[in-house]
N, CA, C and O atoms as a GROMACS GRO file, in nm:
protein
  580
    1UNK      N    1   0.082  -0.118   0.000
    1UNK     CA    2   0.000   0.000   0.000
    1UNK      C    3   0.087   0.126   0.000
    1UNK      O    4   0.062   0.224  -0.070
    2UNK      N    5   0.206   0.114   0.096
    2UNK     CA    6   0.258   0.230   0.103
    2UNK      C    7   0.319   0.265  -0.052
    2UNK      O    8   0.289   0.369  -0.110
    3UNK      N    9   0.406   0.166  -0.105
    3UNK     CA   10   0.477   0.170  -0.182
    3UNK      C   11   0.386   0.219  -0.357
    3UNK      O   12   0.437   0.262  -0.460
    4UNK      N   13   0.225   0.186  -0.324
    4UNK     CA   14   0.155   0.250  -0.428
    4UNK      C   15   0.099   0.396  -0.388
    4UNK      O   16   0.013   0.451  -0.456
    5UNK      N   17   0.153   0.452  -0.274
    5UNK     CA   18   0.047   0.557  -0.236
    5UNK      C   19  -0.085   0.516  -0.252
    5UNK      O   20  -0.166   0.572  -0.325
    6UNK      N   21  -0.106   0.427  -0.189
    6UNK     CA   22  -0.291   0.377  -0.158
    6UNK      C   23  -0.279   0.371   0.000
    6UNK      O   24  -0.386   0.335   0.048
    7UNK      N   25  -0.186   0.394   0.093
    7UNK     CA   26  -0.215   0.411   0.247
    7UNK      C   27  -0.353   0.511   0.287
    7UNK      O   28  -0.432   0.480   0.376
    8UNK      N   29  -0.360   0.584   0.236
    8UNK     CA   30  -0.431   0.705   0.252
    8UNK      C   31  -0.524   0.696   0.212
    8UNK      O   32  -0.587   0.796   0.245
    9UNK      N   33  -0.608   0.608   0.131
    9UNK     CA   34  -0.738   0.503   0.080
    9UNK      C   35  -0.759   0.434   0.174
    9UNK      O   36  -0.876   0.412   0.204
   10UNK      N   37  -0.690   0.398   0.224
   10UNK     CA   38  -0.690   0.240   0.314
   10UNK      C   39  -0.715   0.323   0.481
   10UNK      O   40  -0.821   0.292   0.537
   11UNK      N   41  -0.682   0.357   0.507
   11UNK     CA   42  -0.696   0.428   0.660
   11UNK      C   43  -0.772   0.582   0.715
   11UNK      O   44  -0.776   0.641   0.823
   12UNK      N   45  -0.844   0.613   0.538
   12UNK     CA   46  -0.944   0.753   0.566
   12UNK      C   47  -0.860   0.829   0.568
   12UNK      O   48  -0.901   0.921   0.640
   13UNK      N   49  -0.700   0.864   0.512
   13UNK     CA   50  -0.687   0.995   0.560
   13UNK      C   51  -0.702   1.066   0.416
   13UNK      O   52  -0.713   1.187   0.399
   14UNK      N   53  -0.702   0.998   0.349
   14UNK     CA   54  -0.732   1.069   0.208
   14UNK      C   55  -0.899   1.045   0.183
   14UNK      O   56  -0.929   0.942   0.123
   15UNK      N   57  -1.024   1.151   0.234
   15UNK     CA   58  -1.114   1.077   0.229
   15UNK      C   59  -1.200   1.073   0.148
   15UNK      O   60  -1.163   1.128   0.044
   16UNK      N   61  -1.334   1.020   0.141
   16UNK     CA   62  -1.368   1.022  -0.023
   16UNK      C   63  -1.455   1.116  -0.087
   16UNK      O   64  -1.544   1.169  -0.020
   17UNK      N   65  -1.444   1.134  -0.167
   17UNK     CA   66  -1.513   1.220  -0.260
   17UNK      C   67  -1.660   1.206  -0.344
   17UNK      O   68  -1.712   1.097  -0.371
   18UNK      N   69  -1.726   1.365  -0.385
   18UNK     CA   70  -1.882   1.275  -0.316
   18UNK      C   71  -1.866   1.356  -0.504
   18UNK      O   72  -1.798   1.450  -0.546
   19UNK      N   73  -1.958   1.266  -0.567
   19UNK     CA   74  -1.966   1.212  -0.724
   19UNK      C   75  -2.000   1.385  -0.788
   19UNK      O   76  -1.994   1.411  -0.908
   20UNK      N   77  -2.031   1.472  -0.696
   20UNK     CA   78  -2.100   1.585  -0.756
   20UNK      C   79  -2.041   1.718  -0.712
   20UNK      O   80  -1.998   1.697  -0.598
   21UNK      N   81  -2.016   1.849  -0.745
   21UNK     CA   82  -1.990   1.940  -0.689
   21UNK      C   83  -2.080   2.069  -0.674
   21UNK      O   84  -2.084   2.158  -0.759
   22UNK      N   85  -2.144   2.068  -0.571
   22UNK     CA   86  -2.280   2.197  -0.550
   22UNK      C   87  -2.233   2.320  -0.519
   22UNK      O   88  -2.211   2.329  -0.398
   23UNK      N   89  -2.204   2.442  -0.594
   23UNK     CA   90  -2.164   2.573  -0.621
   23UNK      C   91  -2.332   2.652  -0.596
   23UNK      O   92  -2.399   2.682  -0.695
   24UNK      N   93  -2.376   2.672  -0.475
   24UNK     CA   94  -2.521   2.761  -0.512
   24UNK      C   95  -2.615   2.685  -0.532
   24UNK      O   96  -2.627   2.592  -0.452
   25UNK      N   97  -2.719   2.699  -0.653
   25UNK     CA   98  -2.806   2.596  -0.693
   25UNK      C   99  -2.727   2.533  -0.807
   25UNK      O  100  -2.780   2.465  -0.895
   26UNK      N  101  -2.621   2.556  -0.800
   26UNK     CA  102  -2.561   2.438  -0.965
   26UNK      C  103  -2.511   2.302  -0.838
   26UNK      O  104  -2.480   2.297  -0.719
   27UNK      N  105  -2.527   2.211  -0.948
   27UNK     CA  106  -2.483   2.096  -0.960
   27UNK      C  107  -2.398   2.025  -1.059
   27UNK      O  108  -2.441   1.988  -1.168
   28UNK      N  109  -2.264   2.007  -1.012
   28UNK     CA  110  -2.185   1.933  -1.176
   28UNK      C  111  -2.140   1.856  -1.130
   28UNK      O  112  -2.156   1.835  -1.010
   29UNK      N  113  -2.046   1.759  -1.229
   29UNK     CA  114  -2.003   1.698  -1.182
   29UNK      C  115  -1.847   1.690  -1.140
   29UNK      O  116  -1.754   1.716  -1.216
   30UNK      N  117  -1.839   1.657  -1.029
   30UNK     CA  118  -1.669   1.610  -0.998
   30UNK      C  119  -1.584   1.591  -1.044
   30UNK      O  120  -1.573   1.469  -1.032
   31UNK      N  121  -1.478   1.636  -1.113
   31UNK     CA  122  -1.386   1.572  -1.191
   31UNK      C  123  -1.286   1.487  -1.114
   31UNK      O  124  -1.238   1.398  -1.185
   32UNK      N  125  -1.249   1.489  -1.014
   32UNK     CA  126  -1.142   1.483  -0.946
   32UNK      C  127  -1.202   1.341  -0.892
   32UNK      O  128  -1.117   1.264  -0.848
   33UNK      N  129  -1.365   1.286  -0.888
   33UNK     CA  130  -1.432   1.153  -0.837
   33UNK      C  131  -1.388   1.052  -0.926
   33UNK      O  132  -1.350   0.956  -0.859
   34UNK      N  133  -1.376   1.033  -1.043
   34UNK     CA  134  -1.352   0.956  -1.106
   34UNK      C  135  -1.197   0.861  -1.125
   34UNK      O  136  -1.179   0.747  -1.168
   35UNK      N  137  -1.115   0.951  -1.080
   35UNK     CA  138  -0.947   0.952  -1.047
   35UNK      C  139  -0.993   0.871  -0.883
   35UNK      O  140  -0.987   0.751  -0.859
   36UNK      N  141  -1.031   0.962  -0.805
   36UNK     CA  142  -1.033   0.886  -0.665
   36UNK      C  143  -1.132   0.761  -0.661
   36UNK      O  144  -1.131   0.718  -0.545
   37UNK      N  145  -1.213   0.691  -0.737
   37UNK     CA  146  -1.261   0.589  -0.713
   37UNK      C  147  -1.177   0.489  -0.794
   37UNK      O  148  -1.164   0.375  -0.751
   38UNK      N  149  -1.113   0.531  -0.921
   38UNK     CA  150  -1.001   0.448  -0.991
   38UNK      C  151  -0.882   0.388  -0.874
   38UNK      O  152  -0.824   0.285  -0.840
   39UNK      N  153  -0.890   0.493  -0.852
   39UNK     CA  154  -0.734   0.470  -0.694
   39UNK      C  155  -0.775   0.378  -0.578
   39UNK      O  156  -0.709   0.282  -0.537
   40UNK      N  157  -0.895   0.420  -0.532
   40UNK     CA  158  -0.962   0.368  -0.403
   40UNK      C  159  -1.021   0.209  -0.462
   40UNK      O  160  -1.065   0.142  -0.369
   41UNK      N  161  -1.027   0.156  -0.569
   41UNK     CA  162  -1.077   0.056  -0.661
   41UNK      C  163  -0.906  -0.012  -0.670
   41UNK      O  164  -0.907  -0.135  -0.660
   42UNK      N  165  -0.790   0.040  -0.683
   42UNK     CA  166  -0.650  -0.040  -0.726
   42UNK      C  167  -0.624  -0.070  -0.551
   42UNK      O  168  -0.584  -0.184  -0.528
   43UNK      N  169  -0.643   0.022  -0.425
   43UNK     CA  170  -0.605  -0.027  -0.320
   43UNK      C  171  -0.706  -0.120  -0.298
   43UNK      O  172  -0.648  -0.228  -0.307
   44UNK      N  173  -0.827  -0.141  -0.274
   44UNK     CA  174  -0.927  -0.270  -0.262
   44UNK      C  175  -0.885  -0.377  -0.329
   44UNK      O  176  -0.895  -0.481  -0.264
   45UNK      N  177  -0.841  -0.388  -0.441
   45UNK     CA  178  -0.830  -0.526  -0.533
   45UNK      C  179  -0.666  -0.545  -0.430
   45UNK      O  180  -0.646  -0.665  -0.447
   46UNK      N  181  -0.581  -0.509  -0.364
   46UNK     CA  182  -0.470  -0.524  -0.297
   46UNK      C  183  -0.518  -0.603  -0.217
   46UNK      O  184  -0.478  -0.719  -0.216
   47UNK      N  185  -0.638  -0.548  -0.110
   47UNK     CA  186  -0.670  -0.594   0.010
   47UNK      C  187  -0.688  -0.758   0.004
   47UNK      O  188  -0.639  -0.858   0.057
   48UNK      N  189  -0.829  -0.711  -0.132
   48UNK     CA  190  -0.892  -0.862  -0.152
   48UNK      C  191  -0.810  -0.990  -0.199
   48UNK      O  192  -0.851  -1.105  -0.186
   49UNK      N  193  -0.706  -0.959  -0.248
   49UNK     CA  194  -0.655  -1.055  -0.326
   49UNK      C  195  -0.554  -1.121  -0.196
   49UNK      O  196  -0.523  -1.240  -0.187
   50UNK      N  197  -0.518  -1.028  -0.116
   50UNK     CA  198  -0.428  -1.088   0.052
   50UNK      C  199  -0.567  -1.199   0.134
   50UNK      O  200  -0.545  -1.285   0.220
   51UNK      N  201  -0.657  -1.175   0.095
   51UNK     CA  202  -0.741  -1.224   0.208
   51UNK      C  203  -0.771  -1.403   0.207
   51UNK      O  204  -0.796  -1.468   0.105
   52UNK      N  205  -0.762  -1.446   0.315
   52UNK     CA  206  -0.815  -1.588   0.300
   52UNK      C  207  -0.970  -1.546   0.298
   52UNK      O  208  -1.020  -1.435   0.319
   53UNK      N  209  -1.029  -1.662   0.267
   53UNK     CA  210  -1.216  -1.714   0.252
   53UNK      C  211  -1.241  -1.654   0.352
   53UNK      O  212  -1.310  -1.553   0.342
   54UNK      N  213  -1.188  -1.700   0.492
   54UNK     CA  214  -1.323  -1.606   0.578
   54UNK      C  215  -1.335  -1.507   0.669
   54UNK      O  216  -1.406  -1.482   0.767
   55UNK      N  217  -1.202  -1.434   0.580
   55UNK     CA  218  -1.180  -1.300   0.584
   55UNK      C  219  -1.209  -1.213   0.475
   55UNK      O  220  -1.193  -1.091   0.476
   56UNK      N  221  -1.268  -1.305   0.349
   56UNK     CA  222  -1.336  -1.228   0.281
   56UNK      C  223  -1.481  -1.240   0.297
   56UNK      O  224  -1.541  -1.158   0.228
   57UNK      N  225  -1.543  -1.304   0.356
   57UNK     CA  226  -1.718  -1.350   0.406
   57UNK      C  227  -1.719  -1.230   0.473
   57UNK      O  228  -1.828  -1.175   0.456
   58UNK      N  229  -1.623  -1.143   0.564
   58UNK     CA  230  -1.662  -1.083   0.643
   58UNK      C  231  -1.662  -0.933   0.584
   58UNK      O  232  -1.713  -0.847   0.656
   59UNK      N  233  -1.614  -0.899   0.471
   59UNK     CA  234  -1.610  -0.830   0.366
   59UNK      C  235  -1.679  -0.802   0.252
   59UNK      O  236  -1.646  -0.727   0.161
   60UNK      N  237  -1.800  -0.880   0.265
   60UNK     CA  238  -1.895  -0.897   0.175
   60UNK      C  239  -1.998  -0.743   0.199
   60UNK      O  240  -2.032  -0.704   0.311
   61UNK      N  241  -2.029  -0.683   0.092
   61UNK     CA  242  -2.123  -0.588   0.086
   61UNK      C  243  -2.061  -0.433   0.093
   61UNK      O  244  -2.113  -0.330   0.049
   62UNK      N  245  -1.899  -0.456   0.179
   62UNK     CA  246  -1.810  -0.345   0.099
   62UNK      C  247  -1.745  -0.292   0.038
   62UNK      O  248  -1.665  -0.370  -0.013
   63UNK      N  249  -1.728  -0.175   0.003
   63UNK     CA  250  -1.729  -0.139  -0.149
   63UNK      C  251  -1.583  -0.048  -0.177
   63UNK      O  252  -1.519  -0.009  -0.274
   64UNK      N  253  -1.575  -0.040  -0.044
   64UNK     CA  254  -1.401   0.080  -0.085
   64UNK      C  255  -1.350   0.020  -0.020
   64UNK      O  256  -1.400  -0.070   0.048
   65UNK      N  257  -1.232   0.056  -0.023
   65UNK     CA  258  -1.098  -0.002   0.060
   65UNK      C  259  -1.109   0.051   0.223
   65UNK      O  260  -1.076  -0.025   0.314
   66UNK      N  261  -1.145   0.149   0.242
   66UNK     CA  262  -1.146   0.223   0.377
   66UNK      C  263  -1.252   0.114   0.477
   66UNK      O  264  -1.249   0.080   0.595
   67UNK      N  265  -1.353   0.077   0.348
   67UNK     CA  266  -1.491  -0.007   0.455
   67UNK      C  267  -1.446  -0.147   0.522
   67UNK      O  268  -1.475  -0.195   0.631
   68UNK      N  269  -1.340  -0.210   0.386
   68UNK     CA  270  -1.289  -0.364   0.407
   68UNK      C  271  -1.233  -0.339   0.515
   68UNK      O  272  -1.261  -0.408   0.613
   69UNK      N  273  -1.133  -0.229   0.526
   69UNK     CA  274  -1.046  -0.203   0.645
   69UNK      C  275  -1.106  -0.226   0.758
   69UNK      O  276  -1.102  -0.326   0.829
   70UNK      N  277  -1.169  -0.115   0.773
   70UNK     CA  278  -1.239  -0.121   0.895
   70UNK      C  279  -1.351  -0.218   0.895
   70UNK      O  280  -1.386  -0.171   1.003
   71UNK      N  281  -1.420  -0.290   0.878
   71UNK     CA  282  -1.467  -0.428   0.890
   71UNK      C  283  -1.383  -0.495   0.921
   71UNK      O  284  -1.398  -0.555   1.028
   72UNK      N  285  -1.248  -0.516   0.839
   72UNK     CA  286  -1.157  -0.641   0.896
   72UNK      C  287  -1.113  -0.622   1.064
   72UNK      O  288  -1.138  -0.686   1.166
   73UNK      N  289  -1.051  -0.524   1.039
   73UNK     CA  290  -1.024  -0.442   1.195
   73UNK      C  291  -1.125  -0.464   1.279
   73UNK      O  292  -1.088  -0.500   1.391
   74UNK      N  293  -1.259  -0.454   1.262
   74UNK     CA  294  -1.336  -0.443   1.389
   74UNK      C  295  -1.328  -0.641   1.441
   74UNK      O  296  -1.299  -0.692   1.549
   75UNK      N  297  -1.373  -0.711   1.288
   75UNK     CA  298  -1.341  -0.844   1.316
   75UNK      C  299  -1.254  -0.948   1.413
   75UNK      O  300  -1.271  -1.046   1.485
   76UNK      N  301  -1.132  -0.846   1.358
   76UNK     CA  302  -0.994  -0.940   1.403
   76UNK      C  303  -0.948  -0.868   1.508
   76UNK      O  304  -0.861  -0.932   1.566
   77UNK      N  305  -0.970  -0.749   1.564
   77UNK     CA  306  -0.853  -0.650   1.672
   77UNK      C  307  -0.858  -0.744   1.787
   77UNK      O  308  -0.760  -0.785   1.849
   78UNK      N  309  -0.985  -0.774   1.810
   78UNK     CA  310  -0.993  -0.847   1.954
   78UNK      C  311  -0.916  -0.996   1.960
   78UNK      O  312  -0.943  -1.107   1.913
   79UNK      N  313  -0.814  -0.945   2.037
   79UNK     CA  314  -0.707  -1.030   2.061
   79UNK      C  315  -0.776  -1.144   2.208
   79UNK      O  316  -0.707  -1.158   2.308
   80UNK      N  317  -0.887  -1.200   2.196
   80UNK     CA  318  -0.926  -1.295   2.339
   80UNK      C  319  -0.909  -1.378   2.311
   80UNK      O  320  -0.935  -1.431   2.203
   81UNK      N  321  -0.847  -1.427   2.424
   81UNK     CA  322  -0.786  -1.590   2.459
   81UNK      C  323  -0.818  -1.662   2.393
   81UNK      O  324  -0.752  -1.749   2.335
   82UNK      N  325  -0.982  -1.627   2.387
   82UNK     CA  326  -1.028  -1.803   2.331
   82UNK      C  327  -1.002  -1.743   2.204
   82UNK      O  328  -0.914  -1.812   2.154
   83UNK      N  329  -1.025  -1.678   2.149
   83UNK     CA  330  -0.921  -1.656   1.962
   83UNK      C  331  -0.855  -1.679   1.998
   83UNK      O  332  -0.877  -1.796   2.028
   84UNK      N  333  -0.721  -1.644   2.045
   84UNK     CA  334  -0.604  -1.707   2.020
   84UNK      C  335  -0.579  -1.849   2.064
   84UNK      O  336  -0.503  -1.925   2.004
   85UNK      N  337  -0.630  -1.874   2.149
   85UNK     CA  338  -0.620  -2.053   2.150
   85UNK      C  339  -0.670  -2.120   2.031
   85UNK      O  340  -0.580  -2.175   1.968
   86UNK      N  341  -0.754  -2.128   1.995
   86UNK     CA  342  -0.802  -2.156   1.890
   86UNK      C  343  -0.756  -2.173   1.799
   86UNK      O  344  -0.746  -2.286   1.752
   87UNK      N  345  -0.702  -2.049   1.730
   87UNK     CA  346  -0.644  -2.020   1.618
   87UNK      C  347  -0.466  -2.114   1.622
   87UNK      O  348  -0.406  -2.170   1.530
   88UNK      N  349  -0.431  -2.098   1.756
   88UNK     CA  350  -0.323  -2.133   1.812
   88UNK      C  351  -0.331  -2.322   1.757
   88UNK      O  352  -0.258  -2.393   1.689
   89UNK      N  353  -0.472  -2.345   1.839
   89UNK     CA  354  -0.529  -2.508   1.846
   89UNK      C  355  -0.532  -2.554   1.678
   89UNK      O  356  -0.467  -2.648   1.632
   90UNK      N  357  -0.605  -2.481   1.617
   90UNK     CA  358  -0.635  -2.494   1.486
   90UNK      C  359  -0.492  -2.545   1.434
   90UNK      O  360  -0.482  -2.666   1.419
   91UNK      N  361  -0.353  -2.445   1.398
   91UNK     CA  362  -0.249  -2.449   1.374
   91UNK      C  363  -0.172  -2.614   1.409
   91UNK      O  364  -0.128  -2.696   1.327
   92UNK      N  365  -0.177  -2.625   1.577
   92UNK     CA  366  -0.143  -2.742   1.628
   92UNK      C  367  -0.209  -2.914   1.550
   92UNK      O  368  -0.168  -3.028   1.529
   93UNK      N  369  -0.311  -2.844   1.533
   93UNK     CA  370  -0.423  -3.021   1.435
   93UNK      C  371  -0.380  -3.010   1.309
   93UNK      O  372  -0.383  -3.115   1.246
   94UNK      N  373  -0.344  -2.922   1.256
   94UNK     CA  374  -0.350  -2.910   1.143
   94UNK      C  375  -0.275  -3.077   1.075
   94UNK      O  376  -0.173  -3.125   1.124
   95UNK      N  377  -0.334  -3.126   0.987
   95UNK     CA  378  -0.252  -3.282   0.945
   95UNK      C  379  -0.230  -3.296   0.771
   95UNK      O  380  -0.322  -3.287   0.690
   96UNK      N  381  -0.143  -3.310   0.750
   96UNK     CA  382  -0.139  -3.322   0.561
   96UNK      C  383  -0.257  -3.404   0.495
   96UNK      O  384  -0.336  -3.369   0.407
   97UNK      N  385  -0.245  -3.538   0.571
   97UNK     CA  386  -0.388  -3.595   0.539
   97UNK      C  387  -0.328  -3.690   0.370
   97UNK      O  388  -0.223  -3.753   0.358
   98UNK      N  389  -0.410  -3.672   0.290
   98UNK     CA  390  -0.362  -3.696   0.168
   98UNK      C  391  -0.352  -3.601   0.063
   98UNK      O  392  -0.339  -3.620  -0.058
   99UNK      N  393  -0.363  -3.456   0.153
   99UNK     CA  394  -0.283  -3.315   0.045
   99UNK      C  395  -0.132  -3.351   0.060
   99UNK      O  396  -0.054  -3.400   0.141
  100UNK      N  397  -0.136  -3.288  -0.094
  100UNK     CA  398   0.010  -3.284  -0.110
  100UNK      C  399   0.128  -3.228  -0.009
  100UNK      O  400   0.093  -3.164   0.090
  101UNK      N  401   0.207  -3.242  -0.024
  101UNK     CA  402   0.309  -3.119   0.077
  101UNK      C  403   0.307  -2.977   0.075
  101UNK      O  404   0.334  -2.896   0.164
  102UNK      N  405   0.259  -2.957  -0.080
  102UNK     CA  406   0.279  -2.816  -0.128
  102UNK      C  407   0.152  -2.763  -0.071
  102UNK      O  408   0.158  -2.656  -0.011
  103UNK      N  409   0.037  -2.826  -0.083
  103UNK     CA  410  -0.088  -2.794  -0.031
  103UNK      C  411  -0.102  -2.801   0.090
  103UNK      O  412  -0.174  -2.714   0.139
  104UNK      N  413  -0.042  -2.898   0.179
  104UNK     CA  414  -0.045  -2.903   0.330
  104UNK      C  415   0.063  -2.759   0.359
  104UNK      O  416   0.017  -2.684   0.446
  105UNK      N  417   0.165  -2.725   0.312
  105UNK     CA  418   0.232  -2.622   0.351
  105UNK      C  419   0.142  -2.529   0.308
  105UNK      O  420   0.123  -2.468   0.414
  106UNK      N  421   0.077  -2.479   0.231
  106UNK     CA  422   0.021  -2.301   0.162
  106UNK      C  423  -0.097  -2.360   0.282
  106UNK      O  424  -0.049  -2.324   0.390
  107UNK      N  425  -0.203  -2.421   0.305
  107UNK     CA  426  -0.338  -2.423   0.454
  107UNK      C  427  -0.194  -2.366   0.537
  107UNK      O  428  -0.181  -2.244   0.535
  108UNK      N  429  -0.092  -2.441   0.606
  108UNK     CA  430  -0.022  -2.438   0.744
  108UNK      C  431   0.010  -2.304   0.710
  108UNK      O  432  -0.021  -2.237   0.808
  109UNK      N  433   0.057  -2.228   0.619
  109UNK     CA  434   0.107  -2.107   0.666
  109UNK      C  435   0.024  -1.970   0.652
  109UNK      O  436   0.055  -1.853   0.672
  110UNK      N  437  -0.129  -2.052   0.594
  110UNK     CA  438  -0.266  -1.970   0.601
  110UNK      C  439  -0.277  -1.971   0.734
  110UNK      O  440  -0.292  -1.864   0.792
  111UNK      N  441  -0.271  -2.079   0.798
  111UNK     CA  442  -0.349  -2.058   0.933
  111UNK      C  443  -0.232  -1.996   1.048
  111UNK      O  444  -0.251  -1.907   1.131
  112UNK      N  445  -0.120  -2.065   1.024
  112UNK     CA  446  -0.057  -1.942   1.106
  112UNK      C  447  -0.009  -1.809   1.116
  112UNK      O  448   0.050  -1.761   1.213
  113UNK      N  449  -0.048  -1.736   0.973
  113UNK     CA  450  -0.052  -1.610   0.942
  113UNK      C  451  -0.217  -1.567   1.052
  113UNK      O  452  -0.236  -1.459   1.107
  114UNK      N  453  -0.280  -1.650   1.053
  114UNK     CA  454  -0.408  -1.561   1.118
  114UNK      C  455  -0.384  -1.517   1.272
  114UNK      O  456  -0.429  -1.413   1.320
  115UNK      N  457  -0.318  -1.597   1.332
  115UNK     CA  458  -0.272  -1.530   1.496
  115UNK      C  459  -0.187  -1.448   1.493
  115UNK      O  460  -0.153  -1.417   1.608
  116UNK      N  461  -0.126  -1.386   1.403
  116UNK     CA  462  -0.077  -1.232   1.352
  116UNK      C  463  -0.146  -1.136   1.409
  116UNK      O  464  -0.107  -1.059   1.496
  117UNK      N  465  -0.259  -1.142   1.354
  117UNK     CA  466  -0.400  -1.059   1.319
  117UNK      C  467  -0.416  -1.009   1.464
  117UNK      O  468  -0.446  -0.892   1.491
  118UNK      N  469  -0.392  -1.118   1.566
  118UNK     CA  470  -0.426  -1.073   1.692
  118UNK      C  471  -0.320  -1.042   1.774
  118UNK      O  472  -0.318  -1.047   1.897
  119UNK      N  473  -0.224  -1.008   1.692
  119UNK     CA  474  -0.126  -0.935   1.790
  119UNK      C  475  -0.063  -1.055   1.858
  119UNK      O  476   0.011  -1.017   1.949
  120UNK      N  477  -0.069  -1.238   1.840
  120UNK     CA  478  -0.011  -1.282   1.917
  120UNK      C  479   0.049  -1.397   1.844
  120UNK      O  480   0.011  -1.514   1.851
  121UNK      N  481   0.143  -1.351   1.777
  121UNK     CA  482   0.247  -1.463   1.616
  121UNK      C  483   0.260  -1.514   1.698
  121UNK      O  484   0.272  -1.476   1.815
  122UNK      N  485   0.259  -1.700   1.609
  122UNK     CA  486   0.320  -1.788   1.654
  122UNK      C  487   0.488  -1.806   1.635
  122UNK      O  488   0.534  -1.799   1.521
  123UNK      N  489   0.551  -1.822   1.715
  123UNK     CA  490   0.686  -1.863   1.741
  123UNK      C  491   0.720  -1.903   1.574
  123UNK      O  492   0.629  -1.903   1.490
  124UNK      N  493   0.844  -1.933   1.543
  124UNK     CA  494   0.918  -1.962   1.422
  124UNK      C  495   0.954  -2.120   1.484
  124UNK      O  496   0.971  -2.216   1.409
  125UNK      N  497   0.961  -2.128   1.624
  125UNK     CA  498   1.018  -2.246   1.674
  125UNK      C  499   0.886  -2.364   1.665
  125UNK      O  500   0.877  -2.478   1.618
  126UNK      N  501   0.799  -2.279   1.728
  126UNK     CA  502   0.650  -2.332   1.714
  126UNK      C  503   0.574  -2.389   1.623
  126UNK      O  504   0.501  -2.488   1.634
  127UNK      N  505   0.598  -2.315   1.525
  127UNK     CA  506   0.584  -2.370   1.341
  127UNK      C  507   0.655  -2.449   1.291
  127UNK      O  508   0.606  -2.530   1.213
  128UNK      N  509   0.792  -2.449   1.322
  128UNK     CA  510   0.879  -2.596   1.258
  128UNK      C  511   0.841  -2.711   1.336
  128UNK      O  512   0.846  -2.818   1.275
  129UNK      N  513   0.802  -2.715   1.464
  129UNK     CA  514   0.742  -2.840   1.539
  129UNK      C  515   0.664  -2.875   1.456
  129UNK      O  516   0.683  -2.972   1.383
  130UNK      N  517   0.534  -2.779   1.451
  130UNK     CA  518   0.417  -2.822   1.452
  130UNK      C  519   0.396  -2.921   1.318
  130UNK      O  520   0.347  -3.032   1.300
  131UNK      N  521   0.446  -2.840   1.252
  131UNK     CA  522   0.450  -2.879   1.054
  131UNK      C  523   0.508  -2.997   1.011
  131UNK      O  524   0.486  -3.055   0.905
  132UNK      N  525   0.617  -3.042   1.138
  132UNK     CA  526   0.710  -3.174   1.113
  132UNK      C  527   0.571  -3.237   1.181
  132UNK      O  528   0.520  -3.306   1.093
  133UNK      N  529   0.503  -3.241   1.282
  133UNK     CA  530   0.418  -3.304   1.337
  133UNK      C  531   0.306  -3.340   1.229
  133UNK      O  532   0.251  -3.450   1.229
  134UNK      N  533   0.274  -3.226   1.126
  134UNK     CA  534   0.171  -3.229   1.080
  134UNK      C  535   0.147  -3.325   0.950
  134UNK      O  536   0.052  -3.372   0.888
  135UNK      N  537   0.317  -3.328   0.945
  135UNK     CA  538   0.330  -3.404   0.798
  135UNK      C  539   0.303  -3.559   0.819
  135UNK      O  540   0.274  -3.649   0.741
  136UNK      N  541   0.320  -3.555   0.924
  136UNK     CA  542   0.284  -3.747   0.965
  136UNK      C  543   0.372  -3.856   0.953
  136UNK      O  544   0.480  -3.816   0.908
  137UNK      N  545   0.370  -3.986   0.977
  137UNK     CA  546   0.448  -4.087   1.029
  137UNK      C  547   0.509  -4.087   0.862
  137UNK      O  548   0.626  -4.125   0.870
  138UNK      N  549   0.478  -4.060   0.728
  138UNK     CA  550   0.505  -4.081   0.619
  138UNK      C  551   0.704  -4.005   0.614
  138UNK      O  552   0.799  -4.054   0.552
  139UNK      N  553   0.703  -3.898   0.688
  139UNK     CA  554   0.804  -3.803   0.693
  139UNK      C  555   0.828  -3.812   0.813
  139UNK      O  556   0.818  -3.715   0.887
  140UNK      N  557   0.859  -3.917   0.849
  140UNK     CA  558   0.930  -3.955   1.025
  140UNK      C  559   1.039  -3.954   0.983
  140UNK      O  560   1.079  -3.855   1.043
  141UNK      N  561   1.130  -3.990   0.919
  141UNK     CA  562   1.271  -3.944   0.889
  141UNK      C  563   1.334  -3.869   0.858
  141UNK      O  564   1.454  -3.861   0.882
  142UNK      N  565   1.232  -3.760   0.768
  142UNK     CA  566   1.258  -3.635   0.730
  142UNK      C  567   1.260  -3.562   0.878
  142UNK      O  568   1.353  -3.484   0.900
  143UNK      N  569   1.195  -3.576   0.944
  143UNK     CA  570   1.155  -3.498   1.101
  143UNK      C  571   1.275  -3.494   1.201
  143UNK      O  572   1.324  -3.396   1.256
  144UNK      N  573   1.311  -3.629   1.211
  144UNK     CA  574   1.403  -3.677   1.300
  144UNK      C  575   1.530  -3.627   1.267
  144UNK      O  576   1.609  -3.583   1.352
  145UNK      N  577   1.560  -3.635   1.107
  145UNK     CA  578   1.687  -3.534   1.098
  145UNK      C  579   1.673  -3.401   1.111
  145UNK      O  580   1.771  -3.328   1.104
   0.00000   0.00000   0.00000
């Protein structure tokens, strides 16, 4: 965001612009709306395209980048226990199953990107356990070394 100048889309400080400009009894239109919904439209497609599934469910019905924001934010800020256990727990079960490796790794590092969110990352030490755990008795040798 920073690096496109879309921060300022994304957090209201650049805020938005209303489709019309009323001088008296005239009414015209905006020139300057069409540029800021192009912009506020390139930071949203940023947001959406970072998001897992059901962090985009919770994103459904908004329309600028400023709204996803703050929807996601109100969603995820609350850092309580039982979220983070959870999310923590979730991480810990996680099992390859009969996904591939490549597929069991992109879920494992979906789900431990989400206790980020709450301000409470999982360990680097925590994640190499868990993931050797997760891969199963198939990669018991791979583990052990």
């Amino acid at each position: 965001m920073e690096y496109q100048n879309l921060t300022g889309y994304v957090n209201g400080t650049i805020p938005w612009l209303s489709p019309t400009i009323t001088s008296g009894d005239t009414v015209t239109s905006n020139p300057a709306y069409l540029s800021w919904v192009a912009t506020d439209q390139r930071a949203l497609i940023l947001i959406q395209s970072s998001l897992l599934k059901e962090a985009m469910a919770e994103t459904l019905g908004q329309n600028t980048s400023d709204a996803v924001w703050t929807t996601l934010e109100r969603a995820y800020r609350h850092a309580s226990v039982e979220r983070v256990h959870t999310l923590r727990d979730s991480v810990q079960n996680l099992k390859k199953g009969s996904s591939s490796v490549v597929e069991f790794s992109k879920k494992f590092k979906g789900t431990c990107d989400q206790p980020q969110a709450t301000g409470q990352p999982i360990s680097e030490d925590d994640k190499f356990h868990w993931i050797l755990c997760g891969l199963g008795f198939t990669f018991e040798t791979f583990s052990t070394t």
